[in-house]
C-alpha positions as CSV (number, residue, x, y, z in Angstrom):
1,X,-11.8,18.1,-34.0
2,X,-11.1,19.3,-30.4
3,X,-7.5,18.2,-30.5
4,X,-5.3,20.6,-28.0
5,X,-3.0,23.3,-29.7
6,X,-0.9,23.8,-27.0
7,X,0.2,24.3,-23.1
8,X,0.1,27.3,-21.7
9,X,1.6,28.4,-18.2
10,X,-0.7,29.8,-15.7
11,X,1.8,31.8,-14.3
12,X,4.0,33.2,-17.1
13,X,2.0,32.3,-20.2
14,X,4.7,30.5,-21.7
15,X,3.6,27.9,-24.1
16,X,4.8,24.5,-24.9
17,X,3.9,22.1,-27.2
18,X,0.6,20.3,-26.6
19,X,1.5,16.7,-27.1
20,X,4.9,16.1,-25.3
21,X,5.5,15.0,-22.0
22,X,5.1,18.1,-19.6
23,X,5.1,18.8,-16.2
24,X,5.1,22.2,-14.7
25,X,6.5,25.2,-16.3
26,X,10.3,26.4,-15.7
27,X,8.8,29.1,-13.5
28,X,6.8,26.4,-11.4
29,X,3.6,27.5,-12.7
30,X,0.8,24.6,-13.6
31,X,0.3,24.4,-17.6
32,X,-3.2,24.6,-18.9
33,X,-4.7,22.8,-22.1
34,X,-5.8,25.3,-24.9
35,X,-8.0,24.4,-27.7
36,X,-8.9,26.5,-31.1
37,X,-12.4,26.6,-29.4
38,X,-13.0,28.9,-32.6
39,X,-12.9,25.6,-34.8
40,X,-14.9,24.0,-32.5
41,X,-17.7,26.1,-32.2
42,X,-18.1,25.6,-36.2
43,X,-18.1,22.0,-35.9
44,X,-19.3,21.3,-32.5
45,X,-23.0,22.5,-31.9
46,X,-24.6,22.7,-28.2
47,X,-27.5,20.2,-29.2
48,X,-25.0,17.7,-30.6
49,X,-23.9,17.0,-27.0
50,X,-26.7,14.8,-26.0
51,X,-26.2,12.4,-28.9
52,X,-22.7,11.8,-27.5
53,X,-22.3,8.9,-24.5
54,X,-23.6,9.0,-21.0
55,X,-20.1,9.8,-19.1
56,X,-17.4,13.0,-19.5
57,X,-16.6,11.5,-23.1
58,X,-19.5,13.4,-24.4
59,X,-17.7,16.4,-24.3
60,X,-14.7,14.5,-25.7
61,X,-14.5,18.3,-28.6
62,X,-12.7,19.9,-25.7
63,X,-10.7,16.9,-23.9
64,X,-6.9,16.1,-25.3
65,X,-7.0,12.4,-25.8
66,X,-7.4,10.9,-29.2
67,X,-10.4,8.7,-29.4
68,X,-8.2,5.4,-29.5
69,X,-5.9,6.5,-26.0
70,X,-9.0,6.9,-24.0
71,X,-8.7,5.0,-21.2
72,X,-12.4,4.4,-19.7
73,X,-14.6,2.8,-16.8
74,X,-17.8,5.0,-17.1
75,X,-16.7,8.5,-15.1
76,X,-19.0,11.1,-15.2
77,X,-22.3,12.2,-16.0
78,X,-23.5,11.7,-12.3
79,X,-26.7,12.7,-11.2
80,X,-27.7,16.4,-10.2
81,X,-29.9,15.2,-7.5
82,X,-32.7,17.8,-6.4
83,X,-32.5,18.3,-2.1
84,X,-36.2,19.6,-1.0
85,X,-36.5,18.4,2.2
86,X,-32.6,19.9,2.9
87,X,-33.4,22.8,0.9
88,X,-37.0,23.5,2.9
89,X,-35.0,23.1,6.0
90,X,-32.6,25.4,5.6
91,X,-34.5,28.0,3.5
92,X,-33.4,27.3,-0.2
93,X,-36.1,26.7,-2.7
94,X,-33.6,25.6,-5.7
95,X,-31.0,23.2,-4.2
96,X,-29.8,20.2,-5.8
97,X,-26.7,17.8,-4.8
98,X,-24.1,16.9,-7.7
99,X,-22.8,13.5,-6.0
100,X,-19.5,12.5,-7.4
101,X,-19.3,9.7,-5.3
102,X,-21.3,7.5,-7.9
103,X,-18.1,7.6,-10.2
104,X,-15.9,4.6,-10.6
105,X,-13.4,4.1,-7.4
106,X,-16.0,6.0,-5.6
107,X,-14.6,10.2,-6.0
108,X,-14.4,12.8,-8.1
109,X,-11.0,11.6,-9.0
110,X,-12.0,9.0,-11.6
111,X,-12.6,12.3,-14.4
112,X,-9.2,13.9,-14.0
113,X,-7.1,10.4,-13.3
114,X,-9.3,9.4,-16.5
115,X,-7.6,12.3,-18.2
116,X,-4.6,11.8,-17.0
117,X,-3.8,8.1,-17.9
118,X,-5.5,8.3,-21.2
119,X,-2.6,11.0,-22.0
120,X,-0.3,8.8,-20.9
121,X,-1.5,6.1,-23.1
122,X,-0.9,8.4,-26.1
123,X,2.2,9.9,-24.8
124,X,3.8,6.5,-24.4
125,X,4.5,6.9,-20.4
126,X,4.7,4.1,-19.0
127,X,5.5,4.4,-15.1
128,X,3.2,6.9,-12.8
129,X,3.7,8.3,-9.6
130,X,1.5,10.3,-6.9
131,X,0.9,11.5,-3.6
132,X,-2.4,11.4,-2.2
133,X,-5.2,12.0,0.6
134,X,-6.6,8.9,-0.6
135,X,-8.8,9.0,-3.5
136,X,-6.6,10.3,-5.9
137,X,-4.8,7.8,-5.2
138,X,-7.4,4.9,-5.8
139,X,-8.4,6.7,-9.1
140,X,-5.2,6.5,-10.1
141,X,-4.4,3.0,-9.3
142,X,-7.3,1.8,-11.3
143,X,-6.9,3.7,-14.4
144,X,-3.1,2.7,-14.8
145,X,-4.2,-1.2,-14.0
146,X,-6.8,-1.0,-16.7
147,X,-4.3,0.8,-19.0
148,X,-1.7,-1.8,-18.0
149,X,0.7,1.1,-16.5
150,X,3.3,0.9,-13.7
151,X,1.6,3.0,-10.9
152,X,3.4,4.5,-7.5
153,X,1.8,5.7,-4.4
154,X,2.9,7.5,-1.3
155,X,-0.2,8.1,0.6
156,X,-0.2,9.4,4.7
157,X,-0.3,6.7,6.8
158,X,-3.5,7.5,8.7
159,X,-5.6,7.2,5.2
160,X,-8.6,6.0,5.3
161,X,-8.6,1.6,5.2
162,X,-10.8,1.8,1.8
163,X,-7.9,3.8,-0.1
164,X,-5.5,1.8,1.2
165,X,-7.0,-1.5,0.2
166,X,-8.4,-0.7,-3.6
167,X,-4.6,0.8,-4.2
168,X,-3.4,-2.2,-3.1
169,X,-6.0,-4.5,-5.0
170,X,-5.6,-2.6,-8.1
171,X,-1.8,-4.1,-7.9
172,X,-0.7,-0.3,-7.3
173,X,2.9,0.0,-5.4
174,X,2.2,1.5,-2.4
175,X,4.2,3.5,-0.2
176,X,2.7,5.1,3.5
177,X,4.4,7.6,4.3
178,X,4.0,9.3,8.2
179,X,3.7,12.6,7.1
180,X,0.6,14.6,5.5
181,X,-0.2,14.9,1.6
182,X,2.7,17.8,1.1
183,X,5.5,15.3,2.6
184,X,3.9,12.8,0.0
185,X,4.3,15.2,-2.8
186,X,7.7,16.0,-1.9
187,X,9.0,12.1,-1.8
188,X,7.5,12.2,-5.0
189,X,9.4,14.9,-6.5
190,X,12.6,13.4,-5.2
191,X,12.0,9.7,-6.6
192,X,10.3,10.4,-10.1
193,X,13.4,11.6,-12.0
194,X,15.8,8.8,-10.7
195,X,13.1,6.3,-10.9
196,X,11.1,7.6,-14.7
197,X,8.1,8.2,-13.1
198,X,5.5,10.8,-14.7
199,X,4.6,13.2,-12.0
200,X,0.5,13.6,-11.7
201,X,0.7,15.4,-8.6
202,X,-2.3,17.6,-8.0
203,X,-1.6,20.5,-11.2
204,X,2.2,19.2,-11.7
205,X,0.8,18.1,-14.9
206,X,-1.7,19.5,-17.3
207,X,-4.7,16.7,-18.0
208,X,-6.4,15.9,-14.6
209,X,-7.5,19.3,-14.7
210,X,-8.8,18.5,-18.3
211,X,-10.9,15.5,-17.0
212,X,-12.4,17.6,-13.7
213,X,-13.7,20.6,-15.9
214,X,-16.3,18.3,-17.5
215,X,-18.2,18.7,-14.7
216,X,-18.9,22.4,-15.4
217,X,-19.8,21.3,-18.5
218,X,-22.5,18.3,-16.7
219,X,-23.8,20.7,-14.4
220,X,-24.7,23.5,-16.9
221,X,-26.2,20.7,-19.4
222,X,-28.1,19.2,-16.2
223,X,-29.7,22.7,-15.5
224,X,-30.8,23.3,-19.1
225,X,-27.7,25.2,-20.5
226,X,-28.3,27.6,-17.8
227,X,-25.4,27.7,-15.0
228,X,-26.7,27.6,-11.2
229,X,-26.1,31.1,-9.3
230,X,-24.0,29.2,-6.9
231,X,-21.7,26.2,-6.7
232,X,-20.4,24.9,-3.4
233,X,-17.2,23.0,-3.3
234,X,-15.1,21.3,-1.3
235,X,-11.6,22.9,-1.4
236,X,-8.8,20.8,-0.9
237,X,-6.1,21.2,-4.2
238,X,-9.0,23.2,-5.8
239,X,-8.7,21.6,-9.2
240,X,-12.8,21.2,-9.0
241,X,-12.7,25.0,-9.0
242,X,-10.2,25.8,-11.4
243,X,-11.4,23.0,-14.0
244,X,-15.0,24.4,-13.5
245,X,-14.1,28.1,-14.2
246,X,-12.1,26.9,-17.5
247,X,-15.1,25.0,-18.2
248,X,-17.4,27.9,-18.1
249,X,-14.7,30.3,-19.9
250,X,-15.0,27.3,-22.6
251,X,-18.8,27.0,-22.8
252,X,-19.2,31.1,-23.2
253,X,-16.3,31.3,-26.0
254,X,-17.9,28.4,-27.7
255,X,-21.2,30.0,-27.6
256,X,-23.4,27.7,-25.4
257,X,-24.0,30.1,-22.1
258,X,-23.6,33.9,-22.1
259,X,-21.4,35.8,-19.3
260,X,-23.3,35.0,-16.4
261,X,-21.3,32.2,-14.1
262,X,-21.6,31.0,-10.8
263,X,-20.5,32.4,-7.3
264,X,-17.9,29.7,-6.7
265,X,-17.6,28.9,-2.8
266,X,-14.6,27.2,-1.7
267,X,-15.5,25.3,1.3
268,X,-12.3,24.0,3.9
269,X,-12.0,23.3,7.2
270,X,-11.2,25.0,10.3
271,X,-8.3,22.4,11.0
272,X,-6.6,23.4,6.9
273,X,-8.0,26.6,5.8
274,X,-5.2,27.9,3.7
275,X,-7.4,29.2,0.6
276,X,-10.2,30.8,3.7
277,X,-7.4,33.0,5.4
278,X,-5.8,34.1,1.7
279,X,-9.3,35.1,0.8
280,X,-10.0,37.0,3.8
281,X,-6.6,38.5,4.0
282,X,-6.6,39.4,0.3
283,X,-3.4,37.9,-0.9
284,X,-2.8,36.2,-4.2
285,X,-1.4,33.4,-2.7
286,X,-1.6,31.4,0.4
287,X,1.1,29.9,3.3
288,X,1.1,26.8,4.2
289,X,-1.1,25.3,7.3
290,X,0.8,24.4,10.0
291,X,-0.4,21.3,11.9
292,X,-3.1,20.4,9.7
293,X,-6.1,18.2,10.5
294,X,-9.5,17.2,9.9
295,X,-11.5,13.5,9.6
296,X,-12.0,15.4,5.8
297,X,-8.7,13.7,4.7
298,X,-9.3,15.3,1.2
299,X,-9.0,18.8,2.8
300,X,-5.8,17.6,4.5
301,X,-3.8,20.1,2.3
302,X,-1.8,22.6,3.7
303,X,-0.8,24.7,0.5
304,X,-2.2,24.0,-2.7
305,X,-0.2,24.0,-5.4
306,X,-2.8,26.3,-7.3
307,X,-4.0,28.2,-4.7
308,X,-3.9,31.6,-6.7
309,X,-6.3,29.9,-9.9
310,X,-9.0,28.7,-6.8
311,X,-8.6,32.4,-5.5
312,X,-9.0,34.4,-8.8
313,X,-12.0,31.8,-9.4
314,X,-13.6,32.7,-6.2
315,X,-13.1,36.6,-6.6
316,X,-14.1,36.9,-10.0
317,X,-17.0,34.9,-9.8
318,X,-18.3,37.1,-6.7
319,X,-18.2,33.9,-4.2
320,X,-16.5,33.3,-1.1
321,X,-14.6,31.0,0.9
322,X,-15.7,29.7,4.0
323,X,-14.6,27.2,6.8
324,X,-16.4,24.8,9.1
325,X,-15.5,22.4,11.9
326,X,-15.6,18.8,12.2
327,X,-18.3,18.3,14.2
328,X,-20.3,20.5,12.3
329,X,-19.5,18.4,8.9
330,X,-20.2,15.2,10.1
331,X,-23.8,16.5,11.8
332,X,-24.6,17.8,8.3
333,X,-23.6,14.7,6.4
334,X,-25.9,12.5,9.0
335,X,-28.5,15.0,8.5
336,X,-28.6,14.5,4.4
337,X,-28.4,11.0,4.2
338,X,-31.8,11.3,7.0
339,X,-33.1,13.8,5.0
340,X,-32.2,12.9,1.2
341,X,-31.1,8.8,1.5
342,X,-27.7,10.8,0.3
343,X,-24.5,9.3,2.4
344,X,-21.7,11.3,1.4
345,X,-18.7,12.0,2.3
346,X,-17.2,14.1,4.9
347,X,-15.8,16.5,1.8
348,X,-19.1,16.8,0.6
349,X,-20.7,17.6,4.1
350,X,-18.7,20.5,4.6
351,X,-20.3,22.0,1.5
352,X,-23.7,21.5,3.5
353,X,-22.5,22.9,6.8
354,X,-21.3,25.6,5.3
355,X,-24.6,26.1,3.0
356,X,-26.1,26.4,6.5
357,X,-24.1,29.5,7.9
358,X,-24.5,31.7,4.2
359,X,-28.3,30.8,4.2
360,X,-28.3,32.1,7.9
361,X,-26.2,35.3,7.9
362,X,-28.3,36.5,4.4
363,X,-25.0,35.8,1.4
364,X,-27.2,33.6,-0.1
365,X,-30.9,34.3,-0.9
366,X,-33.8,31.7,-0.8
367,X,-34.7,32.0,-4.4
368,X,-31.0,31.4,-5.7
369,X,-30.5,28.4,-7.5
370,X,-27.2,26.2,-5.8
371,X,-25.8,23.2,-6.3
372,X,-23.6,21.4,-3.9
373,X,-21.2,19.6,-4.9
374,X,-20.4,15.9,-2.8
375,X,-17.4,15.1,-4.1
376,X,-16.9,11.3,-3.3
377,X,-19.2,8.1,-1.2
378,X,-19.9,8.1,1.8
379,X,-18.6,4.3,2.4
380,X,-15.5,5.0,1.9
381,X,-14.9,7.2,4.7
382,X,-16.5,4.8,7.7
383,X,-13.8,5.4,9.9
384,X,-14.8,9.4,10.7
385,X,-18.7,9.1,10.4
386,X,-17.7,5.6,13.1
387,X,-17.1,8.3,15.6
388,X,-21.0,9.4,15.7
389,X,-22.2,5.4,15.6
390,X,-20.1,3.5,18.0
391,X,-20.5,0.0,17.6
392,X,-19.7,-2.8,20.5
393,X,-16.8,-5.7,18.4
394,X,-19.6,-9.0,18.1
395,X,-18.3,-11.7,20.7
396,X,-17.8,-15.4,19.1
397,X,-21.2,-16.2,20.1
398,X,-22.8,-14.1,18.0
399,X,-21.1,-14.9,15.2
400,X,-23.4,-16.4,12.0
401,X,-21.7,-19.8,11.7
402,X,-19.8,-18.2,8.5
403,X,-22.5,-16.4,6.6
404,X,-21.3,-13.3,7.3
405,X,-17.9,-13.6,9.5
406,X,-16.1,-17.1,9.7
407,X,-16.1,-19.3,13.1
């Protein structure tokens, strides 16, 4: 039940066969997973989900791996946390904060690099390479180590320490690369066909998305089987967005929610704003960023690969996409972990600052129900949030004879 029928391009709607080894299409569009959700929805009913496990394996009906390939350390089903004391604040009576950052390797990542290496698994692939802001990249390390898979990084240089460190601890080869995400991907491109790599750059192949849709599929269980009106999310290759609007085309065609869907906002930052300027100019696709930047590493992406499935989300739903500054993302993600014990990370914040301006200027209305999305832990990103909390280096003296730091 649930097995995949076939890959269909994005772009071109070619199809391929679902269970060979696939990257993009021969137009360059990203291939999508389709299911005969009409065989589903006889076998599949709404109020068998519960019975299923406590991570994205509950919805395992709509997910491509057979049961023996999955590849597993817990991911998903992460708490929809309700924010009053945010929400009171800034004039929202129904907000609540779905934090991603409770996942295994501390992101978002862990669903769709789940996904990903579970398909390898089946598929027999053995080596894996990608470029990465960071937690991709740790994701990915630890899901090919527990599959016992060959795994290749080329991250930016100026990563954050914690991605650096679990890639290498996960035994991971790691390459750093000065350069941003897109000169990653592009090393990537060059090496995998000399070297046998498999390719799981950001949509340039058809499973993480797979793994990140399950959490259109949480939220919408969460709230009762009844979607939010509006879901903020942080907007750096979009695959959140995209894998959320196939999970909600899903969940309607298989009979669990009716038409209605959220107003999807795609939240960057003023430093890489590719998707905010293609919105506001009204093009399908976006350029790339010149001179990108922001402590948000994850929104370090100049062009996303599928930049025109984020933007069709975002118009059809009725949302919007939206920018904010540094400084105004870290002041926001100080403010919720003060106000709601949440520390998230700077990805996550932006959704926050950016709640703030929408609830201010009237595009959002107090009564509306909206769920941010924090996308991965605040811990792991110490190095931006250090900028607000400097902190003097402790002289020998004060040093706790070993206990905490050796003499």
């Amino acid at each position: 039940m649930g097995k995949a029928i076939g890959l269909a391009c994005s772009l071109c709607g070619h199809e391929y066969p679902a269970y060979t080894v696939q990257n993009l299409c021969e137009c360059g569009g990203p291939l999508l997973v389709r299911y005969d959700l009409t065989s589903v929805r006889r076998q599949w009913q709404r109020r068998r989900v519960a019975e299923g496990p406590t991570n994205m394996w509950r919805y395992a009906p709509v997910l491509p791996p057979s049961p023996e390939s999955v590849v597993t350390l817990g991911e998903g089903w992460t708490p929809l946390v309700p924010a009053r004391r945010l929400g009171a604040r800034l004039g929202a009576d129904h907000l609540w904060v779905k934090d991603e950052g409770l996942n295994p390797t501390g992101s978002f990542k862990a669903r769709g690099l789940a996904c990903a290496i579970s398909m390898c698994v089946e598929l027999g692939v053995r080596k894996v390479a990608i470029p990465s802001a960071g937690n991709a990249a740790g994701a990915m390390a630890a899901y090919a180590a527990a599959a016992g898979i060959e795994a290749h990084i080329f991250m930016p240089r100026d990563v954050p320490q914690s991605n650096y460190i679990e890639c290498k601890a996960y035994g991971a080869q790691v390459t750093l690369v000065d350069g941003l995400i897109s000169d990653c991907g592009r090393m990537v491109a060059e090496r995998a066909p000399v070297e046998g790599w498999f390719d799981v750059s950001t949509l340039k192949e058809p499973y993480r998305i797979e793994g990140k849709k399950t959490m259109g599929y949480e939220v919408v269980e969460q709230l009762g089987w009844e979607p939010p009106d509006a879901i903020f999310y942080p907007t750096g290759g979009g695959v959140g967005i995209i894998g959320m609007w196939k999970a909600f085309a899903e969940m309607e065609a298989l009979g669990w929610t009716g038409a209605k869907r959220p107003n999807m906002i795609a939240v960057q930052v003023e430093g890489c704003q590719p998707v905010v300027r293609a919105f506001q100019q009204g093009t399908a696709r976006s350029e790339f960023w010149q001179n990108a930047h922001t402590v948000a590493s994850g929104l370090r992406v100049p062009k996303p690969l599928g930049d025109f499935l984020i933007l069709n989300a975002v118009r059809e739903s009725g949302g919007t996409a939206i920018a904010v500054s540094d400084a105004e993302l870290l002041d926001a993600g100080i403010r919720l972990a003060s106000e709601e014990g949440l520390f998230v990370a700077p990805e996550g914040a932006a959704c926050v600052a950016a709640l703030e301006k929408l609830l201010a200027n009237g595009t959002l209305k107090r009564d509306e129900k909206i769920v941010i999305y924090n996308t991965g832990a605040g811990l792991k990103y110490l190095e931006a949030y250090s900028t607000r909390f400097p902190r003097q280096s402790s002289g020998e003296q004060d040093k706790l004879g070993g206990l905490i730091t050796p003499r």
